[in-house]
N, C-alpha and C positions, 0 to 999 in steps of 0.2 A: 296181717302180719303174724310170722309164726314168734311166738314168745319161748318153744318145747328147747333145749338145746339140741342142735343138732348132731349127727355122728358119732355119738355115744359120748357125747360132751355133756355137762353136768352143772349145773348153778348152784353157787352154795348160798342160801340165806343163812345169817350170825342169829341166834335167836336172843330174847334178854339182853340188848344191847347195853342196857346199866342194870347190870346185877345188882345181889346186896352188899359184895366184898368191895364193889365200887362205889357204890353210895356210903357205904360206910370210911370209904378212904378218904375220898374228897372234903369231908369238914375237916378232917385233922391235915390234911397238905394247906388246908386254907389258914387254919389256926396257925401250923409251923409258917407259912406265909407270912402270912401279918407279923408274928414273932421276930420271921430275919429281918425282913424290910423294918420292921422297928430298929431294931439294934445295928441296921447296915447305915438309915442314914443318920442316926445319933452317934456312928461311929465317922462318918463324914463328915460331919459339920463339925465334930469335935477337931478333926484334922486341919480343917481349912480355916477353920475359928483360929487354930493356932495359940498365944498368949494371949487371943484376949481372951479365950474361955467363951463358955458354950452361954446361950442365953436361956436365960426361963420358958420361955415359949419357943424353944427347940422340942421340948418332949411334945407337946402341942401337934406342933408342925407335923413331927413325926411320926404320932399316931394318925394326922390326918392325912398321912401320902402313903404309912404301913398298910391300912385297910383297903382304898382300891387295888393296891398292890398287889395285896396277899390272895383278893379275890381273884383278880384277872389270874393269877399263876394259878389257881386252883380250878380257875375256868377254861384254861389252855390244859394243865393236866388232865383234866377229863377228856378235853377232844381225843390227846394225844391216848389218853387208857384203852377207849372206846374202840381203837383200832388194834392194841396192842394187845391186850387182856380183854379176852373172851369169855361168856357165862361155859363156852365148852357145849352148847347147845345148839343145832343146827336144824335147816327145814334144806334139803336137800333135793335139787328137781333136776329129773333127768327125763330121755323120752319113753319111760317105761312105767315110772313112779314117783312120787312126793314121798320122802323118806323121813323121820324126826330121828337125831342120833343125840346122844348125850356123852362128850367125853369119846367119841370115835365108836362109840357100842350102840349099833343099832339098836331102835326101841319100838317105832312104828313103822309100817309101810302102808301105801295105797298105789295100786295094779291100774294104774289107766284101763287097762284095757277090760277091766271087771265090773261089773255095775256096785256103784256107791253113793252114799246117802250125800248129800250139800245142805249144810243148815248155816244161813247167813243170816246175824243182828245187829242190832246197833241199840245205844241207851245215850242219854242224857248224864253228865253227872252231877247232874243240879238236884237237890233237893234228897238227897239221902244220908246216913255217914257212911264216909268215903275212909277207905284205911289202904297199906299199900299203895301202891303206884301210884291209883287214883286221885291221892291226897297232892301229888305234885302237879295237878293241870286244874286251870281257875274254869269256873263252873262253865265257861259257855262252852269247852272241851266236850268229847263224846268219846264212848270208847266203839269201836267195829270189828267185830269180830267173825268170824267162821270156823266150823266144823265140818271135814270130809271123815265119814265113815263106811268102811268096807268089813261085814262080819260083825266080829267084835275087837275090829281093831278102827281107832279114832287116832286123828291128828287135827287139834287147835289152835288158833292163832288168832291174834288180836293186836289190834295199835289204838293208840287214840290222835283224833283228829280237829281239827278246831270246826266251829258252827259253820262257818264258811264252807271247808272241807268237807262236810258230812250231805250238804243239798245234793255232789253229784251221788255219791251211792245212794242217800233217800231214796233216788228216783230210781234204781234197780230192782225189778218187782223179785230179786233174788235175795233183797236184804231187808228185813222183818224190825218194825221199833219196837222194843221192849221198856217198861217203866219202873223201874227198882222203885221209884218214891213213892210208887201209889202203895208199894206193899210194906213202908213206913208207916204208912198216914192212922194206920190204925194200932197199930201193936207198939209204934213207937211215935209218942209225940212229939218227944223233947228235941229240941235242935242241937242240943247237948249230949246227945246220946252217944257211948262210944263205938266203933265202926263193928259192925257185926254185919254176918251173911244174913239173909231176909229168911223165914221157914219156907219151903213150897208146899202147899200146901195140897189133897189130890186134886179138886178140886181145880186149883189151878194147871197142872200138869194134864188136867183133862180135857184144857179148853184150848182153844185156838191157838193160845202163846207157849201151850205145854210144851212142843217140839225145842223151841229156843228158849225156856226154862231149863229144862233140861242140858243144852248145849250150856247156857252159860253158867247152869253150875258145875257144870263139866272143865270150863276154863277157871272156875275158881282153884279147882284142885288139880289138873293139868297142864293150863293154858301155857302157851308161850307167847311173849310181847314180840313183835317186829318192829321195825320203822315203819310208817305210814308207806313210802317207796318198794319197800321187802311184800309188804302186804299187798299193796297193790301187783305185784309181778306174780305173786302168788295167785290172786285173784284168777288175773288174766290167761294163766297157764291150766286151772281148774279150770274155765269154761269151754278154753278149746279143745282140750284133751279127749273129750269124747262129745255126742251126742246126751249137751247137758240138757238139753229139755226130758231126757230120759231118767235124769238121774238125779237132778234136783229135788223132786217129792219121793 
């Protein structure tokens, strides 16, 4: 199945689909939530109550039907942002090239038709501190990431996947496991510790994992997140685009 679009047709992946202007929205739409729905059905009962007057355990009530309330509205305001408001960052595939733009201004490109580098990993995010994004997925999550580079031009991308999710790429001898905890285990003991990048050290950068060391510190200060969906099409569209056994190593 060809995945390329056809005809000089064009796929746009959204990158960063919950920015930080939208995570940061979302507690305060949830707060004003809970807020109205407090004051909408103690404005209700007040009404319907009529002379006899509102009872004690109205506020009660009210706080406990405000809070699912104010959640679900804040829950539905997300879906609805998510499609609405954009980080402005895009992974853009057409049958020529994988493009990265920001805000409509191109920033990277990769030439299908030129030989480029494939560096695929994946990590655990058990057992290290986790800060950013990472902090929102409960540990048996993983994150999967990839870097195409052509030159010295690079384009990153990354999703996280649950344990389940993560056995079919394992078995892709294109995707590399990487262990952020073990590089904890000595410099940092505390489970308390707060979220910090790991040092690489040369050493490491020289050994077998250095390639996707490298890559994923590369997505620390570049990355872009997809949806698990966006990433996989992504995928799919790097292996068929040329002769990847050429271009993988």
């Amino acid at each position: 199945m060809n995945h390329l679009p056809a005809g000089g047709g064009r796929t746009t992946l959204h990158a960063d689909p919950e920015h930080a202007a939208l995570r940061a929205l979302i507690p305060l739409l949830m707060l004003l939530g809970i807020g109205l729905f407090y004051y909408l059905i103690l404005g209700l009962w007040s009404l319907l109550a009529g002379s006899d007057g509102r009872p004690d355990y109205a506020v009660l009530i009210a706080c406990a039907g405000a809070l699912p309330l104010g959640i679900g509205l804040a829950a539905g305001s997300e879906r609805l942002l998510k499609r609405l408001w954009r980080s402005g960052k895009e992974i853009v595939l057409d049958e020529t090239a994988v493009t990265f733009s920001h805000n409509q201004s191109r920033q990277s490109e990769i030439y299908w038709q030129r030989p480029f580098q494939f560096t695929g990993w994946y990590f655990s995010l058990k057992g290290y501190p986790r800060g950013g994004r990472e902090r929102n997925f409960p540990d048996s999550y993983y994150c999967l990431a990839l870097q195409v580079q052509q030159a010295e031009v690079r384009i990153n991308c990354f999703c996280f996947v649950s344990g389940g999710q993560i056995a079919d790429w394992a078995a892709r001898t294109q995707f590399h496991e990487i262990r952020p905890a073990e590089l904890f285990e000595t410099g940092f003991t505390s489970r308390f510790t707060l979220p910090t990048r790991p040092q690489l050290s040369a050493k490491l950068l020289a050994s077998e994992d250095g390639r996707h060391w490298l890559a994923e510190r590369n997505r620390w200060q570049e990355g872009v997140e997809l949806t698990p969906d966006d990433f996989s099409l992504l995928w799919r569209v790097i292996k068929q685009s040329a002769d990847f056994a050429d271009y993988a190593d």
